[in-house]
Every structure is written in structure tokens, then in C-alpha cells.
PDB file of N, CA, C, O and CB in Angstrom:
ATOM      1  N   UNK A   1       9.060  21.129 -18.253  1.00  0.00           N
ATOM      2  CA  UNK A   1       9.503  21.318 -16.895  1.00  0.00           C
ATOM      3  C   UNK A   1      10.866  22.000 -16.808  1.00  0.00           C
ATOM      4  O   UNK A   1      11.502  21.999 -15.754  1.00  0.00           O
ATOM      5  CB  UNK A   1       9.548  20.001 -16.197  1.00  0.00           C
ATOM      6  N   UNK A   2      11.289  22.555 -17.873  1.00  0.00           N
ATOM      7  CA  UNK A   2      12.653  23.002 -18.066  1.00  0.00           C
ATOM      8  C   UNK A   2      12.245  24.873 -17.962  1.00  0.00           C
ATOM      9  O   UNK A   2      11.548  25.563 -18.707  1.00  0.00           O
ATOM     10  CB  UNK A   2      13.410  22.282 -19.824  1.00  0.00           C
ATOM     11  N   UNK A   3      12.972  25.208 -16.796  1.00  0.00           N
ATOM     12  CA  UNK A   3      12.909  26.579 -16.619  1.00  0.00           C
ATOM     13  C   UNK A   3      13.699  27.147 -17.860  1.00  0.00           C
ATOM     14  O   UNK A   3      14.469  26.597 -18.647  1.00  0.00           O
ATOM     15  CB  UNK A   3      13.497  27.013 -15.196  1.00  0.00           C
ATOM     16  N   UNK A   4      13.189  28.575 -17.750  1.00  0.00           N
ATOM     17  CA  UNK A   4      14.212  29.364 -18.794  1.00  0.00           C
ATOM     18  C   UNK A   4      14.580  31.044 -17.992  1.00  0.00           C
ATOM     19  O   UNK A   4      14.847  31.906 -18.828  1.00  0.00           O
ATOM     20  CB  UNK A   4      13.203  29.606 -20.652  1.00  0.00           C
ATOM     21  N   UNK A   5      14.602  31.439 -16.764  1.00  0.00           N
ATOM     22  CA  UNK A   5      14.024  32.613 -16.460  1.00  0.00           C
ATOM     23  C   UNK A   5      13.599  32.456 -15.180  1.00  0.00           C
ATOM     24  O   UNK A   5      13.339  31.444 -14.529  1.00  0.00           O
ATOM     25  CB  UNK A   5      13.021  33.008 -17.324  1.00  0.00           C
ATOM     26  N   UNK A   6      13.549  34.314 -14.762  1.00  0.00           N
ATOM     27  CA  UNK A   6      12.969  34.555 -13.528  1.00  0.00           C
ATOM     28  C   UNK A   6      11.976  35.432 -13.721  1.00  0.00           C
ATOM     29  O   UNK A   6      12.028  36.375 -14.510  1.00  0.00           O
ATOM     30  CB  UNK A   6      13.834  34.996 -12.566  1.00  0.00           C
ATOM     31  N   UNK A   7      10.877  35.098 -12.878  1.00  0.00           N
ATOM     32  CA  UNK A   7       9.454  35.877 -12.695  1.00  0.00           C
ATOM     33  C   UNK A   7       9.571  36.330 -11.490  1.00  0.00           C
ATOM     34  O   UNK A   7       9.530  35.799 -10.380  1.00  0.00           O
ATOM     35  CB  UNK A   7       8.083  35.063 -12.814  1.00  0.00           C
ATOM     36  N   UNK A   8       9.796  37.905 -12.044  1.00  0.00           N
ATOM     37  CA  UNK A   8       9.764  38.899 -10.481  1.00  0.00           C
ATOM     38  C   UNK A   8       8.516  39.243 -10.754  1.00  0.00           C
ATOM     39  O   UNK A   8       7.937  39.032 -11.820  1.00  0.00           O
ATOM     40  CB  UNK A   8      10.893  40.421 -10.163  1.00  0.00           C
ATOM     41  N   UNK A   9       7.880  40.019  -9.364  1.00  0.00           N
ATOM     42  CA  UNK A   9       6.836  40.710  -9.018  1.00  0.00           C
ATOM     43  C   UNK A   9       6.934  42.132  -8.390  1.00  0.00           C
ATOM     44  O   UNK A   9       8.042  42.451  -7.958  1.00  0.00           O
ATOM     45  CB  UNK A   9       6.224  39.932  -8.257  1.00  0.00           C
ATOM     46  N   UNK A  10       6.325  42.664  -8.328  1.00  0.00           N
ATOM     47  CA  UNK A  10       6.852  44.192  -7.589  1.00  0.00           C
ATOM     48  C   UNK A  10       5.805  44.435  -6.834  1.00  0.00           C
ATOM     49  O   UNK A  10       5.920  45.313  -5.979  1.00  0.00           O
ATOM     50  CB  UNK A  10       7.150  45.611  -8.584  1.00  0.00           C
ATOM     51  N   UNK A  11       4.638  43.771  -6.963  1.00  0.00           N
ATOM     52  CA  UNK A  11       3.570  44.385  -5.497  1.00  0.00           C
ATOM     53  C   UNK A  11       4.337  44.416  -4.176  1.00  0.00           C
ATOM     54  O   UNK A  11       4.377  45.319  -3.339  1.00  0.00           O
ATOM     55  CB  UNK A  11       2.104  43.239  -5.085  1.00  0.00           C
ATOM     56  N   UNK A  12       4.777  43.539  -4.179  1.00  0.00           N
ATOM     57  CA  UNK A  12       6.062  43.707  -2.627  1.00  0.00           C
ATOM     58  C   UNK A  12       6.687  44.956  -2.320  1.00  0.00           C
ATOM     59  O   UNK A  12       6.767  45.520  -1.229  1.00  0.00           O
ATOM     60  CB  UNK A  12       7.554  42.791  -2.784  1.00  0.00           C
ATOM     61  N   UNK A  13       7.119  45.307  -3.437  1.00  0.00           N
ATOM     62  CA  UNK A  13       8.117  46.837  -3.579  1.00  0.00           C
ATOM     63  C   UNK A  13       7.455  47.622  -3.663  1.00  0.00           C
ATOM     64  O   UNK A  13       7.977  48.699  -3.373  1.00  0.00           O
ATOM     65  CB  UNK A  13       9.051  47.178  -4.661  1.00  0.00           C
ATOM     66  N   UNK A  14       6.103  47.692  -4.038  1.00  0.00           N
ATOM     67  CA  UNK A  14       5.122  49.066  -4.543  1.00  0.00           C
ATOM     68  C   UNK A  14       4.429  48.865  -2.843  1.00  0.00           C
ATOM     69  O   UNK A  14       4.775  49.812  -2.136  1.00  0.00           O
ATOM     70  CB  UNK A  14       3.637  48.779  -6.419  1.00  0.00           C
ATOM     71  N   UNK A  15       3.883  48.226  -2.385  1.00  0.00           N
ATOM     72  CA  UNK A  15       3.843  48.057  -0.800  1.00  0.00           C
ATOM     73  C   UNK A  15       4.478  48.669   0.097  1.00  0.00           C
ATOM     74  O   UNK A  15       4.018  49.214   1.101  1.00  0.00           O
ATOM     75  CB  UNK A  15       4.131  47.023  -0.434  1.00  0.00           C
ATOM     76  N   UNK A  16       5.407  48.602  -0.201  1.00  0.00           N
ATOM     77  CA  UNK A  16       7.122  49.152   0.735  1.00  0.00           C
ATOM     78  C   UNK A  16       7.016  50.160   0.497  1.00  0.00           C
ATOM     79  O   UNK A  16       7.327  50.833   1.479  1.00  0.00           O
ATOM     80  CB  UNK A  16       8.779  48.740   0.354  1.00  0.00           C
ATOM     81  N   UNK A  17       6.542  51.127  -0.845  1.00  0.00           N
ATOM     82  CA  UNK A  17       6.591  52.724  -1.022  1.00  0.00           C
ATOM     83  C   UNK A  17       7.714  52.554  -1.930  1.00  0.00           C
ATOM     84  O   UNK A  17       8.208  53.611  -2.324  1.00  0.00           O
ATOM     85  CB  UNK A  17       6.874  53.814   0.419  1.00  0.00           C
ATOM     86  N   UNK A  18       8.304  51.331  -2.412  1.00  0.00           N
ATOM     87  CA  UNK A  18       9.276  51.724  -3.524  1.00  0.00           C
ATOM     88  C   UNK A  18       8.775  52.037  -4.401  1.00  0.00           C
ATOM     89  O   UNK A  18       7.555  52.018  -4.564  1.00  0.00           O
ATOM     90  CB  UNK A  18      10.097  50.958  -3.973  1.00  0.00           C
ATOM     91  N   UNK A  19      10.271  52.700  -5.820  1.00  0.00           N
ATOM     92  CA  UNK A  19       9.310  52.985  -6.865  1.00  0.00           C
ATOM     93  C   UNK A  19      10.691  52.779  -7.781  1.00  0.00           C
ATOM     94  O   UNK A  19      11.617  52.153  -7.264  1.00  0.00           O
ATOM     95  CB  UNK A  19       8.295  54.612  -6.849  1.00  0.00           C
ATOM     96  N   UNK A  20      10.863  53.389  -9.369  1.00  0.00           N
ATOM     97  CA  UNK A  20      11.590  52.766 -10.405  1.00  0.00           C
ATOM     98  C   UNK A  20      13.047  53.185  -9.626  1.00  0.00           C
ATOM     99  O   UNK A  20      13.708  52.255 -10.089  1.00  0.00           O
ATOM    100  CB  UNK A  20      11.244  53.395 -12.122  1.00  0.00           C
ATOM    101  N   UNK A  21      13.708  53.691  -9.042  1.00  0.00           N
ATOM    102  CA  UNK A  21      15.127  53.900  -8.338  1.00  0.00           C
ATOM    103  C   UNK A  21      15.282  52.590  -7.904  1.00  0.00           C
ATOM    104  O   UNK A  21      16.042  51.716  -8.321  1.00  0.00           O
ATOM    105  CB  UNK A  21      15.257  55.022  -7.071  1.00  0.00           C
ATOM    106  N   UNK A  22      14.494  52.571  -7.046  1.00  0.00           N
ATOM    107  CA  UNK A  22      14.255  51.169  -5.958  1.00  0.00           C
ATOM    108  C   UNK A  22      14.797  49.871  -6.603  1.00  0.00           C
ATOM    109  O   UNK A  22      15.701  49.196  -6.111  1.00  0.00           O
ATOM    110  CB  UNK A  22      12.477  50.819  -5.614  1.00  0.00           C
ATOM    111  N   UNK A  23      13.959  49.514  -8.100  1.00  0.00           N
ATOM    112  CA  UNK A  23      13.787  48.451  -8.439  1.00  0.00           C
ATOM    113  C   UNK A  23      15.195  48.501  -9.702  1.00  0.00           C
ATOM    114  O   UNK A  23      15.767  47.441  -9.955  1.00  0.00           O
ATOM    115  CB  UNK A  23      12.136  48.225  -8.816  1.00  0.00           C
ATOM    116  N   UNK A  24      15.549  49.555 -10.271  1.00  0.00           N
ATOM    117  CA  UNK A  24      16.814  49.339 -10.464  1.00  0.00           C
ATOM    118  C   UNK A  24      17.761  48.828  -9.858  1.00  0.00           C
ATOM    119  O   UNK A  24      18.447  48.135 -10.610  1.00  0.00           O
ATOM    120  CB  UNK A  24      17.154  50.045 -10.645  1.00  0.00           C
ATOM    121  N   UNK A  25      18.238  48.872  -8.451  1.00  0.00           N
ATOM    122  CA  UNK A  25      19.156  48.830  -7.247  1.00  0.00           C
ATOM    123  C   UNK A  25      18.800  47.153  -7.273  1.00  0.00           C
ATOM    124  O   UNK A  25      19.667  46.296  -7.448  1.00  0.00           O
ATOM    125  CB  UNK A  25      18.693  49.950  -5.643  1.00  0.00           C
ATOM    126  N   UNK A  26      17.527  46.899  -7.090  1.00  0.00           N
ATOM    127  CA  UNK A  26      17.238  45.660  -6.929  1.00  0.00           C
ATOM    128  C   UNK A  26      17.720  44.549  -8.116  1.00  0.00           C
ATOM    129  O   UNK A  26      18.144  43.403  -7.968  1.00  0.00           O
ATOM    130  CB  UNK A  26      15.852  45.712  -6.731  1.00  0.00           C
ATOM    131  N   UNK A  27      17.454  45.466  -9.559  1.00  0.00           N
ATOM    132  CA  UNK A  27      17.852  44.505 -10.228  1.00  0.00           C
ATOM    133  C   UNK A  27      19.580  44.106 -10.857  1.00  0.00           C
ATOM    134  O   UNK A  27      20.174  43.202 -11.445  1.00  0.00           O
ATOM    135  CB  UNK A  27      16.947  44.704 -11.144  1.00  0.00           C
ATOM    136  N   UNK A  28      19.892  45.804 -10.110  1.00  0.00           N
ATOM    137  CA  UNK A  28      21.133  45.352 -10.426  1.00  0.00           C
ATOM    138  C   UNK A  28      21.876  44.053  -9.303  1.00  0.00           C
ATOM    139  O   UNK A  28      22.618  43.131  -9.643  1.00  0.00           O
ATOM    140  CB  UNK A  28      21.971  46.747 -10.469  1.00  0.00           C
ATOM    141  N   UNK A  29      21.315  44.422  -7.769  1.00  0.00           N
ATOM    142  CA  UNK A  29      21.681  43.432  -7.036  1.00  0.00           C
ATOM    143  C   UNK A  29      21.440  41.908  -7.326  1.00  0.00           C
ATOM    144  O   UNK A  29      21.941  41.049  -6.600  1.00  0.00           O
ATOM    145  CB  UNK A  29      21.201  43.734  -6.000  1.00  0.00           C
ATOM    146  N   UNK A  30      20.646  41.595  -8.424  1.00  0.00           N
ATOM    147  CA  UNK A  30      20.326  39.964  -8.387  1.00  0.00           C
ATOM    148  C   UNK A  30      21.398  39.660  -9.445  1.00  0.00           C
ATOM    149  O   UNK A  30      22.009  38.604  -9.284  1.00  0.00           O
ATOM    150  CB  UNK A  30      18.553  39.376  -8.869  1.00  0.00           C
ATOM    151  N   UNK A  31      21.822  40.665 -10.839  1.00  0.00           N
ATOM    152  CA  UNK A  31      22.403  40.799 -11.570  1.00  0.00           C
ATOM    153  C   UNK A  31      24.043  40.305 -11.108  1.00  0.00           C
ATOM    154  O   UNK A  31      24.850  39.523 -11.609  1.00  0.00           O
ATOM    155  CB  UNK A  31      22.021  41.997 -11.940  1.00  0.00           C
ATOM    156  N   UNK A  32      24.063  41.271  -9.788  1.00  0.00           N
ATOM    157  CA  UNK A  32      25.638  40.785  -9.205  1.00  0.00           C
ATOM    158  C   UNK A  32      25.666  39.542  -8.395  1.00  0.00           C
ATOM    159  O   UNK A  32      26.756  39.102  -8.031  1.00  0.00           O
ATOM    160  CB  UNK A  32      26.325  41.916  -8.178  1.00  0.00           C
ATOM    161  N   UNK A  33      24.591  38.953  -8.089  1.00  0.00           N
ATOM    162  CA  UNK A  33      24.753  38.124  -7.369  1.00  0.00           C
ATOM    163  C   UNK A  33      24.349  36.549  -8.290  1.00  0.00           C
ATOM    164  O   UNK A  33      24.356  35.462  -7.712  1.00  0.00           O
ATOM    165  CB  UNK A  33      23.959  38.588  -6.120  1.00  0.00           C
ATOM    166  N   UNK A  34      24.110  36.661  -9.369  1.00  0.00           N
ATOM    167  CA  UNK A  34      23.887  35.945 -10.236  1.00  0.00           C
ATOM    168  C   UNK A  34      24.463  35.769 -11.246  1.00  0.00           C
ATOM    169  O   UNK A  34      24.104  34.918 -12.060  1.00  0.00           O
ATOM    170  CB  UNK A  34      23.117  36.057 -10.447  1.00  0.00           C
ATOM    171  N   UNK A  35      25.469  36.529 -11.403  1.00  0.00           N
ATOM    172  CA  UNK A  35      26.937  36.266 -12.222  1.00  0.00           C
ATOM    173  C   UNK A  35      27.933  36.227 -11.231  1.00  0.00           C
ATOM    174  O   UNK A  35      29.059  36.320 -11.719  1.00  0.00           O
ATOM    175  CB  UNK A  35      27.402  37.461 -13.341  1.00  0.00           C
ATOM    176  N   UNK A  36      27.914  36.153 -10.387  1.00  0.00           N
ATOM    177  CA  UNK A  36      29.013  36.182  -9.142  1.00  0.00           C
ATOM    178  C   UNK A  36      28.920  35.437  -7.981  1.00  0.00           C
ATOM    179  O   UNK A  36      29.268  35.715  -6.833  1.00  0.00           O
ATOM    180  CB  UNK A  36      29.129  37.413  -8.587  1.00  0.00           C
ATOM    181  N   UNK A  37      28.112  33.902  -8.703  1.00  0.00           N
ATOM    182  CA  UNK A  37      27.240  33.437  -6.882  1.00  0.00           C
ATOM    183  C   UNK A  37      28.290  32.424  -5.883  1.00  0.00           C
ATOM    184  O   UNK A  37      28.155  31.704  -4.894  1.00  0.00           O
ATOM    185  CB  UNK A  37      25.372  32.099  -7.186  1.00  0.00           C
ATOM    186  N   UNK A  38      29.654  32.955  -7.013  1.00  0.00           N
ATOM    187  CA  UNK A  38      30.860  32.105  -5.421  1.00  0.00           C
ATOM    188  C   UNK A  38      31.539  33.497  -4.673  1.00  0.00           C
ATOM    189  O   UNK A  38      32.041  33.294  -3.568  1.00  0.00           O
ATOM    190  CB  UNK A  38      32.839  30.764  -6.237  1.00  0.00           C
ATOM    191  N   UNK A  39      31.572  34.525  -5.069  1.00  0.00           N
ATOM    192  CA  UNK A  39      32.193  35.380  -4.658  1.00  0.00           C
ATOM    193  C   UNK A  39      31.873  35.966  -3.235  1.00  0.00           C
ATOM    194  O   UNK A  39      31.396  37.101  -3.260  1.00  0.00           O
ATOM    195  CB  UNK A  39      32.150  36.140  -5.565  1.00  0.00           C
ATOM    196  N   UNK A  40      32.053  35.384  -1.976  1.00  0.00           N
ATOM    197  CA  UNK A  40      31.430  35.952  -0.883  1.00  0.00           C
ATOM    198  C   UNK A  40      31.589  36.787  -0.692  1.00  0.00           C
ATOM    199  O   UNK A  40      30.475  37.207  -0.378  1.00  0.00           O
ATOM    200  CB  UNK A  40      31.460  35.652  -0.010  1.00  0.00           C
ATOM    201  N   UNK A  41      32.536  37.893  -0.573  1.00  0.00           N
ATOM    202  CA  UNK A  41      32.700  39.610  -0.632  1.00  0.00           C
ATOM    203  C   UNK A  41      31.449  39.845  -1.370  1.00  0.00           C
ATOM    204  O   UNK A  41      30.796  40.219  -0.396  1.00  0.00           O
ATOM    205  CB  UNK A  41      34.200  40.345  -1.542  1.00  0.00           C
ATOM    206  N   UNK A  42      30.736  39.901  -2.210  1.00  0.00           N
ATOM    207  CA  UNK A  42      29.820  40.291  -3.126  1.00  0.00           C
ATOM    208  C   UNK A  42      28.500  40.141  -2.589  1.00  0.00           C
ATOM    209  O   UNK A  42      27.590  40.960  -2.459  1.00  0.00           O
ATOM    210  CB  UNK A  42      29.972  39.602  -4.317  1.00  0.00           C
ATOM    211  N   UNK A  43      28.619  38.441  -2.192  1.00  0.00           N
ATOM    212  CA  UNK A  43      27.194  38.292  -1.588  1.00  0.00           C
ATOM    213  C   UNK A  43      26.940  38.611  -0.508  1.00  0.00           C
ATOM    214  O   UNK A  43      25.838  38.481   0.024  1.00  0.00           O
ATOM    215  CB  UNK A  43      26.726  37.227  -1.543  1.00  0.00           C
ATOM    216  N   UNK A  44      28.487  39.346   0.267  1.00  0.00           N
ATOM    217  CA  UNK A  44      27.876  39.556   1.662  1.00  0.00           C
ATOM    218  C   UNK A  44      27.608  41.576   1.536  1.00  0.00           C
ATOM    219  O   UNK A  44      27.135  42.364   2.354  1.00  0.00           O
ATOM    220  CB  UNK A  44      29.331  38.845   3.209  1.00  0.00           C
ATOM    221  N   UNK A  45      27.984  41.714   0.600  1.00  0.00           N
ATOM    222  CA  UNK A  45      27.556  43.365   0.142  1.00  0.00           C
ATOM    223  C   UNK A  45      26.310  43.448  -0.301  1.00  0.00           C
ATOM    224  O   UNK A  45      25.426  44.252  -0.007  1.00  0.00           O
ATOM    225  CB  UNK A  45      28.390  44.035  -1.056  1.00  0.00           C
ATOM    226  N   UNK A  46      26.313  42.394  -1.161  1.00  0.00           N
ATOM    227  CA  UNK A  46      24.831  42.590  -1.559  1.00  0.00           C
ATOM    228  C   UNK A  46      23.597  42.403  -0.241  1.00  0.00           C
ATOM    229  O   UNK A  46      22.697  43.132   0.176  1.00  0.00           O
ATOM    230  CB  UNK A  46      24.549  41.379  -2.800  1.00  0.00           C
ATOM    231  N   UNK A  47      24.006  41.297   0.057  1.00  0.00           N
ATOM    232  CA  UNK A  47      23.572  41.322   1.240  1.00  0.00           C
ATOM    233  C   UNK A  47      22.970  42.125   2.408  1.00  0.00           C
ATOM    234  O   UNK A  47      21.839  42.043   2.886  1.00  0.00           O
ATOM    235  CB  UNK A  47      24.188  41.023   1.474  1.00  0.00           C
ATOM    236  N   UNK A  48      24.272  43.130   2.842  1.00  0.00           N
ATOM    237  CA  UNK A  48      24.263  44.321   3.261  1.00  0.00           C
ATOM    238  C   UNK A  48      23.382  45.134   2.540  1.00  0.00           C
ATOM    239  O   UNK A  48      22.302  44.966   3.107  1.00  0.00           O
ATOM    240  CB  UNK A  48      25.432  44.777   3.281  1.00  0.00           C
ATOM    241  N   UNK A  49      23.209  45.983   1.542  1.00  0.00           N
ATOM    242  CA  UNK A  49      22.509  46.524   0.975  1.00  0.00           C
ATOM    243  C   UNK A  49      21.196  46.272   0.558  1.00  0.00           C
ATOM    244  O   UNK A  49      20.446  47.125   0.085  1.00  0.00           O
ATOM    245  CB  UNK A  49      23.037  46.703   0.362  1.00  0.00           C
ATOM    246  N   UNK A  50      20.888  44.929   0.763  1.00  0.00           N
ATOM    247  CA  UNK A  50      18.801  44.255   0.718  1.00  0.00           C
ATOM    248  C   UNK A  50      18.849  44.709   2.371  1.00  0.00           C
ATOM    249  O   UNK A  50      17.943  45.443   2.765  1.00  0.00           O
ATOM    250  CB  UNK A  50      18.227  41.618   0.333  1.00  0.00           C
ATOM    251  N   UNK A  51      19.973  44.245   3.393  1.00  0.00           N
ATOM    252  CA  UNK A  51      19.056  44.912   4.663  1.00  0.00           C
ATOM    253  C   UNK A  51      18.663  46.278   4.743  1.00  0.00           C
ATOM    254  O   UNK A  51      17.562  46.714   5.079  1.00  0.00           O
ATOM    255  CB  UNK A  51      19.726  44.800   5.918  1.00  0.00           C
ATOM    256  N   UNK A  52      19.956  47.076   4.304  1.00  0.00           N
ATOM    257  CA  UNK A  52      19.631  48.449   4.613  1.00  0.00           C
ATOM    258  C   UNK A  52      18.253  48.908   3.222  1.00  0.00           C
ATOM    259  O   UNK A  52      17.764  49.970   3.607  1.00  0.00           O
ATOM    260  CB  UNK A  52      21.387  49.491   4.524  1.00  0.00           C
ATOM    261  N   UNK A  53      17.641  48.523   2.029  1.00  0.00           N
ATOM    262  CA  UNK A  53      16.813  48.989   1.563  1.00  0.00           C
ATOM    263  C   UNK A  53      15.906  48.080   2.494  1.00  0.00           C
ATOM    264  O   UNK A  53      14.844  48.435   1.983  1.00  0.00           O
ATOM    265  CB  UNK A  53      16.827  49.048   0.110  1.00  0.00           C
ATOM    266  N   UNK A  54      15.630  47.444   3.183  1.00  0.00           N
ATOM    267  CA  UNK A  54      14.319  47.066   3.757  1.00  0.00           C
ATOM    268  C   UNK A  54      14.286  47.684   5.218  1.00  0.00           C
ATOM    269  O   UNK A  54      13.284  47.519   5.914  1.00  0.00           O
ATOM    270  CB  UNK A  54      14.120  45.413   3.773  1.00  0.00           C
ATOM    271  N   UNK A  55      15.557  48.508   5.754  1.00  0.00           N
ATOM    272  CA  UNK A  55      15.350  48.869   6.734  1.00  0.00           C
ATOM    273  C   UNK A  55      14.496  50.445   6.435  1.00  0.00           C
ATOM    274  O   UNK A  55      14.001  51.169   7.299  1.00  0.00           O
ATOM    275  CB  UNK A  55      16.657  48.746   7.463  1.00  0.00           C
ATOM    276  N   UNK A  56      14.523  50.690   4.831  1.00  0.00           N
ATOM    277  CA  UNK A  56      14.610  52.412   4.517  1.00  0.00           C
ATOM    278  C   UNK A  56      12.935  52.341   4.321  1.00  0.00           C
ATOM    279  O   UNK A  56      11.993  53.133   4.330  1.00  0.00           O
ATOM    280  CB  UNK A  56      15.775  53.113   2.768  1.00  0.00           C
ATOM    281  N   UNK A  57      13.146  50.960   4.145  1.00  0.00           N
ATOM    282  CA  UNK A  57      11.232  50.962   3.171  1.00  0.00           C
ATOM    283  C   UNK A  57      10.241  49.595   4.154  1.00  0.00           C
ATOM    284  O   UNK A  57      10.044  48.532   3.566  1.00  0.00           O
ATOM    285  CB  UNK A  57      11.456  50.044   0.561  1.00  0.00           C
ATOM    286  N   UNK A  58       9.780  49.747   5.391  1.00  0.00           N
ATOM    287  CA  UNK A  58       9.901  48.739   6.382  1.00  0.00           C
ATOM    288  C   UNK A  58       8.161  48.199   6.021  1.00  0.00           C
ATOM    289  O   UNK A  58       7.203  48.937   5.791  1.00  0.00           O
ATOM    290  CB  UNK A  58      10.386  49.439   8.199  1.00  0.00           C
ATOM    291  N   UNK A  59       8.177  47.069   6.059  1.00  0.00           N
ATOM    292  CA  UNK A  59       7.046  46.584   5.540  1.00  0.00           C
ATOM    293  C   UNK A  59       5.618  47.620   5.964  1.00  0.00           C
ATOM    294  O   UNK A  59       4.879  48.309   5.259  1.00  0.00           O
ATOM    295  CB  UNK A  59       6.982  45.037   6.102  1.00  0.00           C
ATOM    296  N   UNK A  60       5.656  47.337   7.491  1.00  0.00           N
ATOM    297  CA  UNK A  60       4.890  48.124   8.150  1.00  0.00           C
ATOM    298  C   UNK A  60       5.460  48.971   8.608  1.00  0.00           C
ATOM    299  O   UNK A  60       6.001  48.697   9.679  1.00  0.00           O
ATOM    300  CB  UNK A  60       4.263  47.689   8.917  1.00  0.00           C
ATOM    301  N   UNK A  61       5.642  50.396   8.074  1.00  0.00           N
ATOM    302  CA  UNK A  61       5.640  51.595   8.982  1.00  0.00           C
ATOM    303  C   UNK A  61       5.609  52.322   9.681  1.00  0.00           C
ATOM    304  O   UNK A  61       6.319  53.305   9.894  1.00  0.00           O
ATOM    305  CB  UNK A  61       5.552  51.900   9.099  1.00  0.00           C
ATOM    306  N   UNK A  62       4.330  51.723  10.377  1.00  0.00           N
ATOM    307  CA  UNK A  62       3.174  52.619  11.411  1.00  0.00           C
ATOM    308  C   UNK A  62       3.838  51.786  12.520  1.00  0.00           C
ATOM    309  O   UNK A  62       4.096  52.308  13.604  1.00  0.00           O
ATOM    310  CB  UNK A  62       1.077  52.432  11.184  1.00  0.00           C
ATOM    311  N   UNK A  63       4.158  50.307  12.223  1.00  0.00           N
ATOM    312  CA  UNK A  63       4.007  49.222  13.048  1.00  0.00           C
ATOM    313  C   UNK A  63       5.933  49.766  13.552  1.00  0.00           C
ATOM    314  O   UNK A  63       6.063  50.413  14.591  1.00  0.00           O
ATOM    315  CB  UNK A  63       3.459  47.340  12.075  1.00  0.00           C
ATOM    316  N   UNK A  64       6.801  49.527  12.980  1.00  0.00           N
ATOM    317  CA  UNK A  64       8.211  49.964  12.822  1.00  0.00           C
ATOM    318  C   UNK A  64       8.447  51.603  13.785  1.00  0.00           C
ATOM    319  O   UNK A  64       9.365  52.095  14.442  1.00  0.00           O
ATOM    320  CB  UNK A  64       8.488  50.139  10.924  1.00  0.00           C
ATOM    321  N   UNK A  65       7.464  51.895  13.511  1.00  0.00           N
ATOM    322  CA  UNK A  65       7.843  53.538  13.916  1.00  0.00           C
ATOM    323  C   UNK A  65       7.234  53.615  15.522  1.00  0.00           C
ATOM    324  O   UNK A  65       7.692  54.504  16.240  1.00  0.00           O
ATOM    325  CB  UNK A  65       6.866  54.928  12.678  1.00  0.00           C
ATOM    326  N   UNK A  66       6.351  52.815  16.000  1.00  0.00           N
ATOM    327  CA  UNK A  66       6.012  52.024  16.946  1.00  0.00           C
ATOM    328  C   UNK A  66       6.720  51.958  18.073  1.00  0.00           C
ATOM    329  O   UNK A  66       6.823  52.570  19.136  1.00  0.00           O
ATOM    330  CB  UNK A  66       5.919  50.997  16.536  1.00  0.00           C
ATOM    331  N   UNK A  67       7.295  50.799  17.386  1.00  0.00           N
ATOM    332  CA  UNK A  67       8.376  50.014  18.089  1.00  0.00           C
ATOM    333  C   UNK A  67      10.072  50.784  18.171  1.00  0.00           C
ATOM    334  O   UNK A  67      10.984  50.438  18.922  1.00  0.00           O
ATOM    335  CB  UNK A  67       8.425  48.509  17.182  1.00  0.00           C
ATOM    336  N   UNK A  68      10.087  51.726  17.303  1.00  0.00           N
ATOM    337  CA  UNK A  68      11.501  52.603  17.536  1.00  0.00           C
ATOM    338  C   UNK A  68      10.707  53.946  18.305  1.00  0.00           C
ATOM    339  O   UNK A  68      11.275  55.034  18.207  1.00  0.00           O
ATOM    340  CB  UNK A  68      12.522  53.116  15.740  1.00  0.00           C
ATOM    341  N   UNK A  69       9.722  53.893  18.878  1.00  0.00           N
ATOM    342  CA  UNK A  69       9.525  54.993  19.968  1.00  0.00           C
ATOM    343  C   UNK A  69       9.689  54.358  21.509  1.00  0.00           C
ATOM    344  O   UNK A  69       9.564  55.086  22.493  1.00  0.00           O
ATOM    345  CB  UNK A  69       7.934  55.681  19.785  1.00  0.00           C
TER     346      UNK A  69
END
């Protein structure tokens, strides 16, 4: 019952239209926020930067592009 590790997935990101750029950015963001998890300047950048990649890559598209007409 003793973890060792994280199990990411990427169907989420390959969904979104991301691709290996994407998931670099991503992994460097867990990277900073996981050696750095008191630093609030950090987590609120990182932060910042998961909204704006989910605003670039929006689950639904069709549905998003929609609703900004």
C-alpha cells in the first residue's frame, strides 16, 4: 500500500489536440510545483499557465467556439 510514483495519462491531452510540446510544459509544470509545493508565487504561476493551456486547447471546441460567438 506504499506508493512510489505518479501515473500520468495523456488521452486527456491527445483529446485537447495536444501533442509532445504540450506535454513537456506539462511536465515541467508538476516538476515545479512538486519541488516547490510552499512557494505560492510558483503555484500561483503555475497555476496561471494550466489556465491559459486549457484555454488554448478547450475540451470541446465546437462547443467553446459556440459560446464565444
Amino acid at each position: 500500500f506504499v506508493t512510489s510514483g505518479l501515473r500520468l495519462g495523456t488521452p486527456a491531452l491527445t483529446t485537447r489536440g495536444m501533442g509532445a510540446i504540450e506535454m513537456e510544459t506539462i511536465a515541467r509544470l508538476i516538476h515545479s510545483v512538486l519541488a516547490n509545493p510552499e512557494d505560492e508565487d510558483r503555484l500561483q504561476a503555475a497555476g496561471n499557465e494550466v489556465r491559459a493551456l486549457c484555454r488554448t486547447f478547450p475540451l470541446y471546441a465546437e462547443i467553446y467556439q459556440e459560446m464565444s460567438n
